[in-house]
C-alpha positions as CSV (number, residue, x, y, z in Angstrom):
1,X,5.0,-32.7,3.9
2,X,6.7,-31.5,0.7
3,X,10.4,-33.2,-0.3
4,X,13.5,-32.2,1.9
5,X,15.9,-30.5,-0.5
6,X,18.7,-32.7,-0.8
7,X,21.8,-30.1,-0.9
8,X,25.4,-31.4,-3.2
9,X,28.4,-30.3,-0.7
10,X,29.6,-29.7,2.7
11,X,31.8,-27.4,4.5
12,X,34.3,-26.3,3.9
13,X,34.3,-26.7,0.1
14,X,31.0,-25.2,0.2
15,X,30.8,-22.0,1.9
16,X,26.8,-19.8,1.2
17,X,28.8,-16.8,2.5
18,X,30.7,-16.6,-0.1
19,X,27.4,-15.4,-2.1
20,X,26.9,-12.9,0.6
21,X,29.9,-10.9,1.2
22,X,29.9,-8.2,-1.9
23,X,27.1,-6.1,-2.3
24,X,27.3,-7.2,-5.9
25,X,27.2,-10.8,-5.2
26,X,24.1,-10.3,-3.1
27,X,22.5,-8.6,-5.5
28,X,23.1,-11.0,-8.3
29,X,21.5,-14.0,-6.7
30,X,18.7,-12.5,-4.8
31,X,15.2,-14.5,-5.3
32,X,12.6,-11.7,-4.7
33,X,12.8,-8.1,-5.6
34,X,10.3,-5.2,-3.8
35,X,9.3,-2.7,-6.9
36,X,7.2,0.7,-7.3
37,X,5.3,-2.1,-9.5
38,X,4.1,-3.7,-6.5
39,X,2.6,-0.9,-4.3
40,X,-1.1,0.6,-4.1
41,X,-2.0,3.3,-1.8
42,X,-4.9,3.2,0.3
43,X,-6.5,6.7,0.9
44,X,-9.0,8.3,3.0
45,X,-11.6,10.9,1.4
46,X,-13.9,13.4,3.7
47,X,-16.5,16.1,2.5
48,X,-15.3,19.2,2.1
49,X,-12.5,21.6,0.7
50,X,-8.6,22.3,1.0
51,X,-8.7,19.8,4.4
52,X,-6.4,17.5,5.7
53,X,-7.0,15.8,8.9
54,X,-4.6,13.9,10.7
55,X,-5.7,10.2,11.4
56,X,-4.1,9.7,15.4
57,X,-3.6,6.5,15.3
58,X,-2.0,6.3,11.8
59,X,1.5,8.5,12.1
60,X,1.5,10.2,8.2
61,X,-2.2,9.0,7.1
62,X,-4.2,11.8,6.4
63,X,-8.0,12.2,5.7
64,X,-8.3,14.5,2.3
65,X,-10.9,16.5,0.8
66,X,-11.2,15.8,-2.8
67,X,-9.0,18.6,-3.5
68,X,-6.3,17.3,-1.7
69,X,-6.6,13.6,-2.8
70,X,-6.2,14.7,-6.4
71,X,-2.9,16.6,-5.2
72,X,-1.5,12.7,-3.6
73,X,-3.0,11.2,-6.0
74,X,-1.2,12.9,-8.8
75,X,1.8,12.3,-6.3
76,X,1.3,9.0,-6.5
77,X,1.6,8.8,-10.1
78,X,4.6,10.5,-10.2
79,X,6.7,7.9,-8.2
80,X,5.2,5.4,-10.4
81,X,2.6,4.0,-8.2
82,X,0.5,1.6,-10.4
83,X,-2.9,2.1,-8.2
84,X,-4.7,4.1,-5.6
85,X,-7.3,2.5,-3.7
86,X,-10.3,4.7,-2.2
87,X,-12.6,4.7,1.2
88,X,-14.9,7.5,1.8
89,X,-15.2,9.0,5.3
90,X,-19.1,9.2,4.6
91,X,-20.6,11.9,7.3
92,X,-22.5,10.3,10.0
93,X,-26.1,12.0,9.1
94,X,-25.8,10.0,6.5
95,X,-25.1,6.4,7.4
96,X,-28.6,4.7,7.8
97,X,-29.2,1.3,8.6
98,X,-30.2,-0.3,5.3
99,X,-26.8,2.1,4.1
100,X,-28.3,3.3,1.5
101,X,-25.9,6.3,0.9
102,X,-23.8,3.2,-0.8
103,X,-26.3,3.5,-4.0
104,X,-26.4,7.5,-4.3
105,X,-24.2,8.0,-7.8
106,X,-23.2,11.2,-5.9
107,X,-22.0,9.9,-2.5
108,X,-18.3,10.9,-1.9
109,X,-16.8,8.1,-3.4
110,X,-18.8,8.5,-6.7
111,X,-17.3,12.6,-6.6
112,X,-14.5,11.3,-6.0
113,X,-13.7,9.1,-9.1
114,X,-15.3,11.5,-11.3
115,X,-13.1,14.2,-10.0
116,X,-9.8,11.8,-10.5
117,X,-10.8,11.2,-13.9
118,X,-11.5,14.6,-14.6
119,X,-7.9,15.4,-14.1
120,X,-6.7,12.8,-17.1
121,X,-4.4,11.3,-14.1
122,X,-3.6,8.2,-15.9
123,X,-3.2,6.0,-12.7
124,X,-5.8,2.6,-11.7
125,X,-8.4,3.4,-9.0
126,X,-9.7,0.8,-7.0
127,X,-13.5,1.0,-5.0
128,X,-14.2,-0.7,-2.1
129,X,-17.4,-2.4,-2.1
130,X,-18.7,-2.8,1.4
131,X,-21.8,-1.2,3.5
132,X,-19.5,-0.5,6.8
133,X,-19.2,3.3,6.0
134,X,-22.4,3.8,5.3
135,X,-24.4,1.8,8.3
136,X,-25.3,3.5,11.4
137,X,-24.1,-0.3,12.8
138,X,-20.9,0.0,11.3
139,X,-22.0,-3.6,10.0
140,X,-20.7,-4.8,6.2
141,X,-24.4,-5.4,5.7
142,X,-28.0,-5.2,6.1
143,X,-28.9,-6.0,9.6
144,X,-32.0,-8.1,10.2
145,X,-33.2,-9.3,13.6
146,X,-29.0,-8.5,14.4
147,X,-28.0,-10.9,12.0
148,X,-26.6,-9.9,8.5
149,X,-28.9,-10.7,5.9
150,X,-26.7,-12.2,3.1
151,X,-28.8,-12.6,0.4
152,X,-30.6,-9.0,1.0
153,X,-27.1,-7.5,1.7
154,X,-26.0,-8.8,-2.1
155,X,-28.6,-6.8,-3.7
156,X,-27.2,-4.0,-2.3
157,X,-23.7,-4.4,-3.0
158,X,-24.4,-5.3,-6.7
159,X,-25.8,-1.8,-7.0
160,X,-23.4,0.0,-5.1
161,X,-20.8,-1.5,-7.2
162,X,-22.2,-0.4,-10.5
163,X,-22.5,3.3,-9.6
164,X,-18.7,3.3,-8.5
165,X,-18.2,1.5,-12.0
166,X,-20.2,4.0,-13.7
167,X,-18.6,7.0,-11.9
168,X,-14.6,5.9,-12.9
169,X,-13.7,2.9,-10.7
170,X,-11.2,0.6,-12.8
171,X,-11.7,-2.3,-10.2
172,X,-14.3,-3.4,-7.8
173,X,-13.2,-4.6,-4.3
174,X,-15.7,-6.6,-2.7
175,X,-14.6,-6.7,1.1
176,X,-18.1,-7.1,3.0
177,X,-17.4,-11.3,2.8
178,X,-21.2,-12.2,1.8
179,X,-21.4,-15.3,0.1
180,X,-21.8,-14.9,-3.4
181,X,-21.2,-11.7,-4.0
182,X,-18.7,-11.8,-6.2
183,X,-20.9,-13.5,-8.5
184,X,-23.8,-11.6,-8.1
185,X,-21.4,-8.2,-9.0
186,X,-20.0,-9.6,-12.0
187,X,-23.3,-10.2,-13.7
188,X,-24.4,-6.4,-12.3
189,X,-21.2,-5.2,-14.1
190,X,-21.2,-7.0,-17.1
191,X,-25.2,-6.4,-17.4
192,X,-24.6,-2.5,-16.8
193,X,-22.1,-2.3,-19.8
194,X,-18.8,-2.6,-17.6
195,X,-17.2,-5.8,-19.0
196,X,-13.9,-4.1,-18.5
197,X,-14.0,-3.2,-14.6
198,X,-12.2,-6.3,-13.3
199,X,-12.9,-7.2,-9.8
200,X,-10.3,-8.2,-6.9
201,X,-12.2,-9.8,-4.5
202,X,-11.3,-9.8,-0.6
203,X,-11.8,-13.5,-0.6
204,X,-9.9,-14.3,1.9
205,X,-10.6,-11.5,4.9
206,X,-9.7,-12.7,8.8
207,X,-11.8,-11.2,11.8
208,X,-9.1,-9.7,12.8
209,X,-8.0,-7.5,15.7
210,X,-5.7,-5.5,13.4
211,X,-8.4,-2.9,11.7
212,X,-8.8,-0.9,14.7
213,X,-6.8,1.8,13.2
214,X,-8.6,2.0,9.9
215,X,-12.1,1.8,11.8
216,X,-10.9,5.1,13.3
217,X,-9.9,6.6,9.8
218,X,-13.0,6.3,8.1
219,X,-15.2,7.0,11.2
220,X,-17.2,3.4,11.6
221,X,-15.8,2.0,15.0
222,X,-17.7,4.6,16.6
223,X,-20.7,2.9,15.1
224,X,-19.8,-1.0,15.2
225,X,-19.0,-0.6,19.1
226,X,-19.1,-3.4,20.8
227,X,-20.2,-5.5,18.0
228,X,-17.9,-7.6,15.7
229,X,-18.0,-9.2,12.4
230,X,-17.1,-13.0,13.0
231,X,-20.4,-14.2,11.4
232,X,-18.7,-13.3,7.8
233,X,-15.2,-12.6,8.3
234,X,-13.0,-15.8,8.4
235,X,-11.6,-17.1,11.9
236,X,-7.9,-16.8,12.3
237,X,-7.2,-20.5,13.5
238,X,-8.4,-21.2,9.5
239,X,-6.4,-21.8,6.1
240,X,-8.3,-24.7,4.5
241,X,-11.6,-22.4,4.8
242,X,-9.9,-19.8,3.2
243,X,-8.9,-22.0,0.1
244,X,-12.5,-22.7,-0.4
245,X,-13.2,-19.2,-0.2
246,X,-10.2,-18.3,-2.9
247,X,-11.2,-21.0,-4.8
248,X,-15.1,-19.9,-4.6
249,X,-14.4,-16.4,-6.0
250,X,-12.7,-17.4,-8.8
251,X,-15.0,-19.5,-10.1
252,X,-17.8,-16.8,-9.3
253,X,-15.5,-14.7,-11.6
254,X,-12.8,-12.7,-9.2
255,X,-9.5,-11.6,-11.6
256,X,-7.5,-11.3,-8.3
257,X,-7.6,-11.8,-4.9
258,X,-6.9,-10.6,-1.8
259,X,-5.9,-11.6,1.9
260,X,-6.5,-9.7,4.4
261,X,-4.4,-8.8,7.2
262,X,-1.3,-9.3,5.6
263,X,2.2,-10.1,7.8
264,X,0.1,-12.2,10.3
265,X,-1.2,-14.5,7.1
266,X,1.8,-15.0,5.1
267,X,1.2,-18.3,4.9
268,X,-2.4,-18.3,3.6
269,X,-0.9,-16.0,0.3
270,X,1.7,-18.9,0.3
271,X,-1.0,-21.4,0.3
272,X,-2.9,-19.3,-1.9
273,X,-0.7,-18.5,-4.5
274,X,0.5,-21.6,-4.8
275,X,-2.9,-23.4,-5.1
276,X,-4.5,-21.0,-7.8
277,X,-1.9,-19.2,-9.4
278,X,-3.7,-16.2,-9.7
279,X,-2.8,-13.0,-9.2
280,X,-2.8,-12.5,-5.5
281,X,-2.4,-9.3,-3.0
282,X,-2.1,-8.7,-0.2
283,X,-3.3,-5.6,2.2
284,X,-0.6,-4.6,5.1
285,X,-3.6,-3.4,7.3
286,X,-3.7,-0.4,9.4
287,X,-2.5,-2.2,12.8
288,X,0.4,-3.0,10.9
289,X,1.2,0.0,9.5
290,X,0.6,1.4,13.4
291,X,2.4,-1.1,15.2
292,X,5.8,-0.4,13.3
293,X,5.6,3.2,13.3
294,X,5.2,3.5,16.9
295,X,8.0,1.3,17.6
296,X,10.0,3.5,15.3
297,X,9.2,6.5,16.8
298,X,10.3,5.0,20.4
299,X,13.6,4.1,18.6
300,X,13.0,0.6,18.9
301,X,13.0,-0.3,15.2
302,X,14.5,1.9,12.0
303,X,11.3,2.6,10.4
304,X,12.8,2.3,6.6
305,X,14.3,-0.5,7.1
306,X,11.2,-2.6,9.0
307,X,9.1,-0.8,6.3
308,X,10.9,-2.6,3.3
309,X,11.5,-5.4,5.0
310,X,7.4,-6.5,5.8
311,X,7.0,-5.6,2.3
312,X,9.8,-7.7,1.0
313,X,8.4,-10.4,3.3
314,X,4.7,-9.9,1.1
315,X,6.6,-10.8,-2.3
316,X,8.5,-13.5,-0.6
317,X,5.2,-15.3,0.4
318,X,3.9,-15.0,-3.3
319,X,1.7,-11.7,-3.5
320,X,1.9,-10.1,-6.8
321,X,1.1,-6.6,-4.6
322,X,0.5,-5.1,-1.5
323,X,-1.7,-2.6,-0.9
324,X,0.0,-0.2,2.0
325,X,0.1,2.9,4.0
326,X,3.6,3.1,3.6
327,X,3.2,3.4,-0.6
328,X,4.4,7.1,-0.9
329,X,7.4,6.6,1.4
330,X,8.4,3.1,0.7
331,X,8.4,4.6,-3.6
332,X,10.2,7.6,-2.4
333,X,13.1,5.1,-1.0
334,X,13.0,2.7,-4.0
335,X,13.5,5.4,-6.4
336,X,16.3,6.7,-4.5
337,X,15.0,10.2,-3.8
């Protein structure tokens, strides 16, 4: 257990309110601060043109043509939104079992990044590096006798990350959980000519019940069914396991990291920031993001104010970022506008 502060003072000569009743005062000695700095917007892409479709179970998400994700994109950049991070809605004639689709150097998210950089939008785009949208078993990997095949699953991924490299991606964001992958991308990058594409790493991803949501969004809960992921995802009940696994991808070359869900895990960015002292983010998943805007549109909560409060919370624990639905609005609001 770490050292109890021992505090100088007692009431009534010392009185903590005192630092707390002028807005000034407050202001002056608070210990974190929530900036447009910190925020990257996740976004959905679908085929198409001029189409925005609703995502139900995610009030103010939206599933964009390319067309349209330029026009939020370019939004984004204007509040002064660092990053934008990508997942293509891949049509379901497409998803095959091996997942191939993830290679094609002209699958949506490949279109996508060359579009974005097209524009000159000076703005960091980040590619998810997974086989879930692109499996007909909504798996992260390539299924063999219904078990994911690490090893064969790595091949994959190492190629799949070099086309989004290729096509505009600033970072690669490993989130399928293999072992070894991050490794096994790095040298693929490096070997392909892309030295500079860092990559942030999901290395330390829970099987989580909070991605229902997002599995809706991009279309692969349909597929998955009653399957789940707990042979590669992390178990909830751990934080020394996910240590190892932080510690593993930074050794295997990871510049950041990730943890993923977010509000439920404060503690394991705690842990992990604190451990490694590496840049460390955090994602605010989509059950979070539905959970407080459907108690905000009962009237239970005030949906600005939970908003910047659980991403306050995020730099509090030690995140350096957050990626979150609520980037646009939660800009908007720290900008004043």
């Amino acid at each position: 257990m770490p050292d109890v502060p021992k505090f100088v003072g007692r009431f009534p000569q010392l009185r903590p309110r005192r630092n707390r009743r002028h807005d000034w005062s407050r202001r002056l000695v608070r210990e974190n601060r929530l900036l447009v700095d910190d925020l990257i917007l996740p976004t959905f892409v679908i085929d198409g043109e001029n189409v925005v479709e609703p995502v139900s179970s995610m009030p103010g998400v939206n599933r964009l043509t390319i067309d349209r994700l330029i026009e939020q994109i370019r939004e984004a950049k204007d509040l002064g939104i660092p990053a934008v991070a990508i997942f293509p809605v891949t049509p379901s004639k497409l998803k095959t079992a091996d997942g191939r689709e993830a290679t094609n150097p002209d699958n949506l998210i490949c279109r996508s990044l060359r579009a974005i950089r097209d524009t000159g939008i000076e703005i960091g785009l980040i590619a998810d590096v997974a086989l879930d949208p692109y499996t007909s078993h909504g798996q992260d990997g390539v299924l063999r006798d219904g078990y994911v095949a690490n090893d064969e699953s790595l091949d994959v991924l190492a190629v799949q990350a070099v086309v989004q490299a290729t096509a505009g991606s600033n970072v690669i964001a490993p989130s399928d959980m293999m072992d070894g992958r991050v490794g096994v991308i790095r040298t693929a990058l490096d070997a392909a000519g892309h030295n500079d594409v860092a990559i942030m790493s999901y290395a330390a991803k829970y099987a989580s019940s909070f991605y229902g949501p997002f599995r809706d969004a991009v279309g692969s809960s349909g597929t998955l069914g009653q399957g789940d992921k707990r042979t590669y995802q992390m178990d909830p009940a751990n934080i020394d396991e996910a240590l190892r696994e932080v510690g593993l991808d930074i050794a295997e070359g990871a510049d950041m990291v990730m943890i993923k869900p977010g509000m439920p895990y404060l503690d394991v960015i705690q842990r992990v920031r604190r451990t490694f002292g590496v840049p460390t983010f955090a994602y605010q998943v989509s059950g979070e993001y539905a959970m407080l805007n459907a108690a905000a549109e009962r009237g239970w909560l005030d949906r600005d104010s939970v908003m910047l409060e659980s991403l306050l919370a995020f730099k509090r624990a030690g995140s350096d970022g957050i990626l979150t639905y609520f980037a646009l609005d939660a800009a908007r609001r720290l900008n004043g506008s």
